[in-house]
C-alpha positions in Angstrom: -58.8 83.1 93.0 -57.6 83.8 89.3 -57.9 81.7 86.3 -54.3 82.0 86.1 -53.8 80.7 89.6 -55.9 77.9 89.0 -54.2 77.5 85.8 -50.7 77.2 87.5 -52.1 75.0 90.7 -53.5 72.1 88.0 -50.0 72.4 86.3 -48.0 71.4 88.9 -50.1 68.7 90.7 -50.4 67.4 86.8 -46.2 67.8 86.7 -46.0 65.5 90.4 -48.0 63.0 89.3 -46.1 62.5 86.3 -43.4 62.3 88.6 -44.6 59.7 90.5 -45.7 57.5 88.0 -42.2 57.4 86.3 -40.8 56.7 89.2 -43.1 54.3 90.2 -41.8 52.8 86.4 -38.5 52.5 87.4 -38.9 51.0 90.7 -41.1 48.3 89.0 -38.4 47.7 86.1 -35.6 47.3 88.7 -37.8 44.7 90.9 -38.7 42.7 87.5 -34.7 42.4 86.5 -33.4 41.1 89.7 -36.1 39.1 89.9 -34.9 37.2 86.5 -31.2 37.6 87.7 -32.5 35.6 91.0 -34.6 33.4 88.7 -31.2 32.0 86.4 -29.5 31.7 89.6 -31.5 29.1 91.0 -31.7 27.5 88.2 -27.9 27.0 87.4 -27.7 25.6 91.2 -30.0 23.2 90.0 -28.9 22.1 87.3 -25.2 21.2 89.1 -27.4 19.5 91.6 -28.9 17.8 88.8 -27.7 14.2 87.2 -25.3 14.2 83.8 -28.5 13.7 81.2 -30.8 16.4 82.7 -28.0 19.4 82.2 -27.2 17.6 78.4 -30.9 18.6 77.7 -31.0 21.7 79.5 -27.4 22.8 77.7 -29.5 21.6 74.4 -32.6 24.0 75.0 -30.7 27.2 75.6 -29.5 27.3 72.2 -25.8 26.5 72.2 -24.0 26.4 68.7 -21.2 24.6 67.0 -18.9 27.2 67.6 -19.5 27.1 71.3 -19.0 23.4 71.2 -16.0 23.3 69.3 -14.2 25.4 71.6 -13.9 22.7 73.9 -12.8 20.2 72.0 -8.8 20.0 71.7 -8.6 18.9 67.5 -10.2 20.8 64.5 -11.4 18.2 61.7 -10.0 14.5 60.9 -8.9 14.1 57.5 -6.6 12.0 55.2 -6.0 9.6 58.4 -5.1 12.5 60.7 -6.2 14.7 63.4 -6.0 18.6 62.3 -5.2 20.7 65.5 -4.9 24.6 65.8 -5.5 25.4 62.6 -3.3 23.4 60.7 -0.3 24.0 62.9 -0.2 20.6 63.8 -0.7 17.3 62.7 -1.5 14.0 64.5 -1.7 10.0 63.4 -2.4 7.2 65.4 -0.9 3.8 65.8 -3.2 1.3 67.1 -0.7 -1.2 68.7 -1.4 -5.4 69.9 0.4 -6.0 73.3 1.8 -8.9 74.2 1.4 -11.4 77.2 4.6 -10.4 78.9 4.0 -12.7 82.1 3.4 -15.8 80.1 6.9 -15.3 78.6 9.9 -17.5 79.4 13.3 -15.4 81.0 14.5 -15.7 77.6 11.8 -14.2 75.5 10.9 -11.6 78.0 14.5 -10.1 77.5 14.5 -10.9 73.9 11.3 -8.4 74.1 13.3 -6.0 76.1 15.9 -5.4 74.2 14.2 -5.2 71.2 11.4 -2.2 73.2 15.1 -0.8 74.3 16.1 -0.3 70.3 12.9 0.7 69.8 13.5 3.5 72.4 17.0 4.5 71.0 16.0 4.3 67.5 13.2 6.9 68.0 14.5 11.0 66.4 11.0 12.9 67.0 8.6 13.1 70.4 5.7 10.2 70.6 2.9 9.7 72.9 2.1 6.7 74.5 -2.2 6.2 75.1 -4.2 3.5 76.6 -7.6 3.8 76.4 -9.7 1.3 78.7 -13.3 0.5 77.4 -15.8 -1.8 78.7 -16.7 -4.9 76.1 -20.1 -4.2 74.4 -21.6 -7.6 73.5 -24.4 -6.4 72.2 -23.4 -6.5 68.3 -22.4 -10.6 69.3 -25.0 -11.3 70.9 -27.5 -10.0 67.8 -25.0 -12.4 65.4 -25.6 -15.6 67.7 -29.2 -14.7 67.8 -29.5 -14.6 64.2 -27.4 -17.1 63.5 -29.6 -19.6 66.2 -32.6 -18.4 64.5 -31.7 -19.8 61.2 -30.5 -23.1 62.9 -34.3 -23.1 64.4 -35.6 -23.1 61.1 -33.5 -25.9 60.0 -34.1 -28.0 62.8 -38.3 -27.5 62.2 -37.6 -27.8 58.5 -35.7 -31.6 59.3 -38.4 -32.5 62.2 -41.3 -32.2 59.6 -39.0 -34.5 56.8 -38.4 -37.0 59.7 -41.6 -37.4 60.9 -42.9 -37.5 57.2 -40.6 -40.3 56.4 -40.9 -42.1 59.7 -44.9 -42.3 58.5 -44.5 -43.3 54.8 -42.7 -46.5 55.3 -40.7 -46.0 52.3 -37.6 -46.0 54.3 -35.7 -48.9 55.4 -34.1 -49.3 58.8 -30.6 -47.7 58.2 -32.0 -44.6 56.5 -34.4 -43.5 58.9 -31.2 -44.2 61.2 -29.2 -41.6 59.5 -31.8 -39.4 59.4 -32.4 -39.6 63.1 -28.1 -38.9 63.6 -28.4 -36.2 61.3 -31.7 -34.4 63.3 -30.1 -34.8 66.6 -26.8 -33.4 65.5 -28.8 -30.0 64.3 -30.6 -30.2 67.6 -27.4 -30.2 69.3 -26.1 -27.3 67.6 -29.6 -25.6 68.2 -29.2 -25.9 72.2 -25.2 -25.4 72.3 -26.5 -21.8 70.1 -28.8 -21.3 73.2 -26.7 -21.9 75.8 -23.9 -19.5 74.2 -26.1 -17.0 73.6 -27.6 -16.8 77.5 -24.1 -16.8 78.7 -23.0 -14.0 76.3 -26.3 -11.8 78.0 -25.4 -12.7 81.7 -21.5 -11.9 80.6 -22.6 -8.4 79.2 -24.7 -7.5 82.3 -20.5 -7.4 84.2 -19.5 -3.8 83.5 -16.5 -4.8 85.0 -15.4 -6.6 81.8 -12.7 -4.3 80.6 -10.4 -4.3 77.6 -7.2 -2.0 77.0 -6.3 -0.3 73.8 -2.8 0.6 73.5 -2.0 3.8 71.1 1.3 5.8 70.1 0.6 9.2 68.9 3.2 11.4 66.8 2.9 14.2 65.7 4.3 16.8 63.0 4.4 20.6 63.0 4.4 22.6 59.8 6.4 25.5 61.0 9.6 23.3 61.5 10.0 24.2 57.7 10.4 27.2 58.1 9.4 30.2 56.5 8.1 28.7 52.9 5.6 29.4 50.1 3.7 26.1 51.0 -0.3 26.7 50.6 -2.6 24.4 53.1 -3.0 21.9 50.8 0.7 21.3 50.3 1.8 21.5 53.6 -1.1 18.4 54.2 0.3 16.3 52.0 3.9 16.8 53.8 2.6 16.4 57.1 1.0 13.3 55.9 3.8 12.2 54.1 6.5 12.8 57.1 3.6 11.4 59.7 3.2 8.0 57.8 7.1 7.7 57.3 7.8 8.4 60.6 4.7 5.7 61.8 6.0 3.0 59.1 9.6 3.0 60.8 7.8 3.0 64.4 5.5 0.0 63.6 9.2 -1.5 61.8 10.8 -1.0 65.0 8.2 -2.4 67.5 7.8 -5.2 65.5 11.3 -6.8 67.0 9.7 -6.7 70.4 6.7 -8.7 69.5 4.0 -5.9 69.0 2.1 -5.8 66.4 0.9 -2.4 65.1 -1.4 -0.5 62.3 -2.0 3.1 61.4 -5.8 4.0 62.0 -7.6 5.5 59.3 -10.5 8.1 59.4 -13.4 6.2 60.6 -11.2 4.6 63.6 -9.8 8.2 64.7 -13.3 9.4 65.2 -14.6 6.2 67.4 -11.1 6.8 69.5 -11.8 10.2 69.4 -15.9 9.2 70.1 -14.5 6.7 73.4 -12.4 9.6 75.3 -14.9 12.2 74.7 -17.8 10.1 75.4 -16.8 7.7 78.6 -20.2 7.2 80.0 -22.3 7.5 77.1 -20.3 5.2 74.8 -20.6 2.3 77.0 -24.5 2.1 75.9 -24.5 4.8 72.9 -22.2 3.5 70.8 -20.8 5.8 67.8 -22.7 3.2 65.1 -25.9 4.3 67.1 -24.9 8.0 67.3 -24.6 8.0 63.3 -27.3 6.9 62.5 -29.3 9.2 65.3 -27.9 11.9 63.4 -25.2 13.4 65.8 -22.4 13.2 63.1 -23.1 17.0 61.5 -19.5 17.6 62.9 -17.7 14.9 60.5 -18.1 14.1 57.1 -18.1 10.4 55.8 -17.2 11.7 52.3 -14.2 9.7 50.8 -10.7 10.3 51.6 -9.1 13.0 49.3 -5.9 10.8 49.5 -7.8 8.3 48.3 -9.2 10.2 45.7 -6.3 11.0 44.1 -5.1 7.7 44.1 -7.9 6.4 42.0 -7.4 9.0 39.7 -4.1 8.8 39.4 -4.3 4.9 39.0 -6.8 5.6 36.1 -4.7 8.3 34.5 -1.5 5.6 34.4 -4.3 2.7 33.3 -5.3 4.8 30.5 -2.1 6.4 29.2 -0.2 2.6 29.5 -2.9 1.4 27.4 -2.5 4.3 24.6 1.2 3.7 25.0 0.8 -0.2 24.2 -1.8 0.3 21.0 0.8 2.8 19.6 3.2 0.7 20.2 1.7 -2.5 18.7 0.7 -0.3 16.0 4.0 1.2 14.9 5.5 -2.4 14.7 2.7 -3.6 12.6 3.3 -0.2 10.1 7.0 -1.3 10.3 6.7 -4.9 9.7 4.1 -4.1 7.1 6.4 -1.6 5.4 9.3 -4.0 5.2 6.7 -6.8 3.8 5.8 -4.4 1.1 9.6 -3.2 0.1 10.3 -7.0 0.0 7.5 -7.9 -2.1 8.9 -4.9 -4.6 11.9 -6.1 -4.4 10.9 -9.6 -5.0 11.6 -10.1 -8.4 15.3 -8.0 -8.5 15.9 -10.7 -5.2 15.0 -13.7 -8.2 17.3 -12.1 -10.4 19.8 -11.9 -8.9 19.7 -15.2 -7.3 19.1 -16.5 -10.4 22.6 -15.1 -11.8 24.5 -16.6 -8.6 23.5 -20.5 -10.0 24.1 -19.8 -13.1 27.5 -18.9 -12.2 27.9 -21.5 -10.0 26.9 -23.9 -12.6 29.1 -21.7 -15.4 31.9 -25.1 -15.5 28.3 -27.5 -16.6 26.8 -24.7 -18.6 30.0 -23.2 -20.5 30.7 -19.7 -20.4 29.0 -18.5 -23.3 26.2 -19.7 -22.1 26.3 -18.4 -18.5 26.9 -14.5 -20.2 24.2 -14.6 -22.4 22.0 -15.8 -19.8 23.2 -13.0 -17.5 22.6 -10.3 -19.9 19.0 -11.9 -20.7 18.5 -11.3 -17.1 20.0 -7.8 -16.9 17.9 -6.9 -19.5 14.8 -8.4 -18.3 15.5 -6.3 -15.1 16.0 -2.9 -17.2 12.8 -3.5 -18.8 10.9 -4.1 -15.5 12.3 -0.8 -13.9 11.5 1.1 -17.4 7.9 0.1 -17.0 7.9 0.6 -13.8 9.1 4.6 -14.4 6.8 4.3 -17.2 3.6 4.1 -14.1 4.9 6.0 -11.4 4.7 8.8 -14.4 1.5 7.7 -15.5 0.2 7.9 -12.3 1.7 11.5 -11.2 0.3 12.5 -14.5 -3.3 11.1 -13.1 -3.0 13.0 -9.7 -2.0 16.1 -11.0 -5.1 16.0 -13.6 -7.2 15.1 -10.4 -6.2 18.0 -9.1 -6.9 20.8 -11.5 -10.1 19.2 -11.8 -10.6 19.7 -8.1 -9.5 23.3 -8.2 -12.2 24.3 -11.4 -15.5 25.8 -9.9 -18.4 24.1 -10.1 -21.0 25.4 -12.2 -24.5 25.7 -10.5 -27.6 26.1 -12.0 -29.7 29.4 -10.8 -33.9 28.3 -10.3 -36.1 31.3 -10.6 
């Protein structure tokens, strides 16, 4: 056998091995990815076999975003008291409304509310929404008031059992005092175990979850487009929608009102806790939103201040501050007028004497004789021409001086050059 034969016989086993081991590769790849494919299968069916708060931490681990998340909710953002929805397109506000006990009504006031729910309904241009909500009663915030509250009447009732007993062992007290001491003590320790007793009735009450209470709602709602095609930026068309919306909420609450229900437009804070209630049944019920705030799970909505809100304070300060320039230019214009007419008076002061001065002379000319009443008028005539010839005589004077103050102004100065 050849070296070239040999050559050729090493090549081709060489080539079929190579063949076998990529092939062997691919096999091993294939078995590896339906493995994993099997793998995430099982553990989906697991994790629908699984209770509500194990797949909320599972969903959390596998990296879902905000965007994911937000895809299932129905509402974009809450701002200026309303509830943004696709895009802007469309605007909510909510009317929290107080129902009434109808079936403790007499025949005449349940038709009396009736009719006035039936003008309600005929009065009403634009589509609403009618929303109950039904949440249980969380105690939990009253029952951490009473307990507070008891604790300080604890302390006052040790505070008052020391005094009495210190009293009761000086002596210095007579009969009726230590009496009223003793009423006063036993009142606080009254209140100390009617406190008590409230507060283990409150617990045993919040351990029902079948306490219930209904929320009654009216939604409307307001879509940009029915303007039409306009120039309107986002901004502007906001402040329309929220201008229509609380119009059309003012006439509703207006027109409810002569049924007996009571109603009020909810601001930012409330939206988001409605909003927090239908989104959250279960949770809410022991994961309240205050205790969702402050775990952090608010990176969705901003407690900033309400841009409405904003621009009312500023507004309010703008109209503050201009109404207060107005008034000090005002006040100060009359005091330059009444000033000004002070001063021309006071000039005038002594022509004013003249003159009056003339008038009793001639009305005392038939006492005085005419002669006598001329030559005292031309004394005062002339008295008057001198006054206004020394008076010319100044104003010159003093143009004289300004004019020399000025060309004195208007020389250079002569400065010294230092070496």
């Amino acid at each position: 056998m050849t070296d070239n034969q040999m050559t050729q016989i090493l090549t081709y086993t060489l080539i079929f091995m190579i063949f076998i081991l990529i092939t062997l590769l691919v096999v091993f790849i294939y078995v590896k990815v339906k493995e994993r494919k099997q793998r995430k299968r099982e553990e989906i069916k697991t994790d629908e076999n699984m209770p509500q708060e194990t797949q909320s931490s599972n969903i959390a681990t596998r990296g879902y975003n905000k965007q994911s998340i937000t895809k299932f909710m129905e509402f974009d953002k809450i701002e200026d008291n309303m509830i943004v929805q696709k895009n802007g397109n469309r605007y909510l506000m909510v009317i929290e409304c107080q129902g009434v006990n109808y079936d403790l009504m007499s025949a005449m006031e349940q038709t009396a509310v009736e009719e006035g729910f039936l003008q309600f309904l005929n009065s009403l241009r634009y589509p609403i929404q009618i929303y109950v909500q039904t949440r249980t009663v969380n105690l939990e915030n009253s029952i951490a008031k009473y307990k507070k509250r008891v604790d300080d009447i604890e302390s006052m009732l040790r505070r008052k059992e020391a005094e009495y007993e210190s009293n009761k062992q000086s002596g210095l007290f007579d009969r009726e005092e230590m009496k009223a001491q003793f009423y006063e003590l036993t009142k606080i320790r009254n209140l100390y175990e009617y406190g008590k007793d409230i507060i283990y009735n409150t617990q045993q009450m919040s351990l029902n979850k079948n306490v219930l209470n209904k929320q009654y709602y009216i939604i409307t709602s307001y879509y940009p487009s029915d303007l039409g095609n306009t120039n309107f930026d986002k901004e502007e068309l906001k402040n329309i929608a929220f201008a229509e919306l609380y119009t059309r909420c003012q006439a509703i609450i207006s027109s409810l009102f002569s049924s007996g229900v009571t109603g009020k437009i909810l601001d930012s804070n409330s939206l988001v806790e409605l909003l927090y209630m239908a989104y959250n049944r279960d949770e809410a019920e022991v994961f309240g939103l205050d205790k969702a705030i402050s775990a952090g799970y608010d990176e969705l909505y901003s407690t900033a201040p309400e841009v409405i809100d904003k621009k009312i304070r500023a507004l309010d300060a703008e109209i503050e501050a201009k109404a207060i320039t107005k008034a000090e230019d005002t006040v100060a214009k009359v005091r330059t007028l009444r000033e000004r007419k002070l001063e021309e008076r006071r000039k005038k002061m002594d022509d004013i004497i003249d003159e009056m001065a003339k008038m009793i002379v001639k009305e005392n000319e038939a006492y005085l004789g005419r002669e006598v009443v001329q030559e005292s008028i031309k004394e005062l005539t002339k008295s008057r021409q001198e006054r206004n010839e020394q008076e010319e005589i100044a104003k010159e004077k003093e143009e004289k001086r300004n004019v020399k103050k000025e060309k004195e102004a208007k020389k250079p100065r002569r400065t010294t050059k230092t070496a």
